[in-house]
C-alpha positions in Angstrom: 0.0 0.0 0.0 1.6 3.3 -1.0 2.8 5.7 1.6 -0.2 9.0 1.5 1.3 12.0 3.1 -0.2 15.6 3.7 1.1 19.0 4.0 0.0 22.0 5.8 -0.3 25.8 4.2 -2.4 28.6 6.0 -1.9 32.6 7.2 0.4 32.7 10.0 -1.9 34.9 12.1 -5.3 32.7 12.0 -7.7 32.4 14.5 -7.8 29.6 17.3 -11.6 29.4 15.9 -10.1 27.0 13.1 -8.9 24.6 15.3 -11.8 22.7 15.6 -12.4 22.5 11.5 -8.4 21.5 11.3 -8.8 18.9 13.8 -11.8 17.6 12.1 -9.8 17.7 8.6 -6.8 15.5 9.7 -9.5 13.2 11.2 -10.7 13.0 7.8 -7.7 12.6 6.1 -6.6 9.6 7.9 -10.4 7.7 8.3 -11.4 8.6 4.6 -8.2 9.0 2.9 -5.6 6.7 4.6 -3.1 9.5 4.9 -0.2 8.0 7.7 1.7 10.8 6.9 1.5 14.6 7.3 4.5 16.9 7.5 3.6 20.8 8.6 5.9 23.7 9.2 7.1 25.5 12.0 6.4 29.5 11.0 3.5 31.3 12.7 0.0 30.3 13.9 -1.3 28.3 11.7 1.3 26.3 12.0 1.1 25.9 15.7 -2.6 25.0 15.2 -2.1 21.9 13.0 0.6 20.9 15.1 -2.0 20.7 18.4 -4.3 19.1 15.5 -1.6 16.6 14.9 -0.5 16.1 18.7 -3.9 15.2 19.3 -4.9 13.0 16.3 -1.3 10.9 16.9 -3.2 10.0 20.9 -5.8 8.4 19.1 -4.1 6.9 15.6 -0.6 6.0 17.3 0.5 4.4 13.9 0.1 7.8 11.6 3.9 9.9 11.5 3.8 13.2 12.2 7.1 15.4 10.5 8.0 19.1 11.3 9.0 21.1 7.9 12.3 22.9 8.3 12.9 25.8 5.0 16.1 26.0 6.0 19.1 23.5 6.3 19.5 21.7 9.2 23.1 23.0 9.4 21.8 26.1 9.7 19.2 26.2 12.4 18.8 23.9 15.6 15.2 22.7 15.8 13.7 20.3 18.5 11.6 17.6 17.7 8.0 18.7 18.8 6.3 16.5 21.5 4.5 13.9 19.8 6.7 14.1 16.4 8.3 11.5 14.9 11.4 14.1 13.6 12.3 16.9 11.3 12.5 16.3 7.5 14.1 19.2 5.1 12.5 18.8 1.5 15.0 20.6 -0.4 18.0 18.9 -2.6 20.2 22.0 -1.5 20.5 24.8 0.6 18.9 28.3 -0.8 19.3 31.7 0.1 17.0 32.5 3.3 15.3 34.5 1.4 13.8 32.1 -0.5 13.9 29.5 1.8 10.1 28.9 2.8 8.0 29.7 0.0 10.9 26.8 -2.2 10.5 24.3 0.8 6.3 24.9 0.4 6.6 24.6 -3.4 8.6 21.0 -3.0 6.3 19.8 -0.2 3.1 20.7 -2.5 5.3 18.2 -5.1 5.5 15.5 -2.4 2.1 15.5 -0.7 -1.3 13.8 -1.6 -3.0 16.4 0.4 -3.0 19.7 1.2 -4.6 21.0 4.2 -5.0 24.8 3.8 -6.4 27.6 5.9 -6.1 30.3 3.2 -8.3 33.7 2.9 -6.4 36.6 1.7 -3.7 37.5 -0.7 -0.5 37.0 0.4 2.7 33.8 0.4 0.1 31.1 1.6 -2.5 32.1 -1.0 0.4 32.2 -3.9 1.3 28.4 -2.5 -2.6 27.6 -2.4 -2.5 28.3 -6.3 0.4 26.5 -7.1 -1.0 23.3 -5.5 -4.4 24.2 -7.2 -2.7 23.9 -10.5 -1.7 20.4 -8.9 -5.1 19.8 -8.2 -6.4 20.2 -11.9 -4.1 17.6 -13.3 -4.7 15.3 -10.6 -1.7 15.2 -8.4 -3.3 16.6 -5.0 -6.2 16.8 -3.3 -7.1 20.0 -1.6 -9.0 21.3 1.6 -9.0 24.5 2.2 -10.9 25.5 5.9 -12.2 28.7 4.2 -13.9 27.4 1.2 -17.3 26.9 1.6 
């Protein structure tokens, strides 16, 4: 059975108020979809949120892996495995220039992941992201939720 993994992409100042429609998301993902694994950044709230989502989902599917996303090289920045994660994973070949770090790691995860789990509203990096995989989407190659689309 092939390996389904997920990726996270939303504003970095969301509202707790999502966390309830995220957690009910990566429930979805995993009893509908057979994701096992999902890999989400570490960059501003909505990260944070989908990390809780994850912390909490992991209590009750022990067998699903939980990744954090670093943009930049792991020679460059120290990061600590998050309670409940199963390590750090950098998606790029090579290291880039910082300032082109994230949005190049969120353009090579969108390339690796089944699913994408957005919380995306506005203009901005996560909505450019949420187009790129929505291209993605139209040929096939991911499956999008985003928690403001209704």
């Amino acid at each position: 059975m092939r390996i389904k993994r997920c990726f996270f992409i939303g504003h970095a100042d969301v509202s707790e108020d999502i966390l309830p429609r995220l957690s009910a998301a990566v429930e979805q993902q995993i009893d509908r979809n057979g994701v096992t694994e999902f890999y989400v950044g570490n960059h501003g709230k909505f990260d944070a949120l989908a990390c809780r989502a994850l912390r909490a989902a992991k209590k009750e599917h022990p067998a699903i892996h939980c990744y954090l996303v670093t943009a930049y090289h792991p020679g460059m920045v120290k990061l600590e495995v998050p309670e409940g994660f199963d390590g750090i994973f950098y998606p790029l070949e090579r290291s880039v220039p910082p300032r082109v770090a994230i949005p190049s790691a969120n353009r090579e995860m969108i390339r690796r992941s089944d699913v994408l789990i957005a919380a995306v509203c506005r203009p901005g990096r996560s909505r450019e992201v949420l187009e790129y995989a929505r291209e993605r989407e139209k040929r096939g190659l991911i499956q999008i939720t985003n928690l403001f689309d209704k």
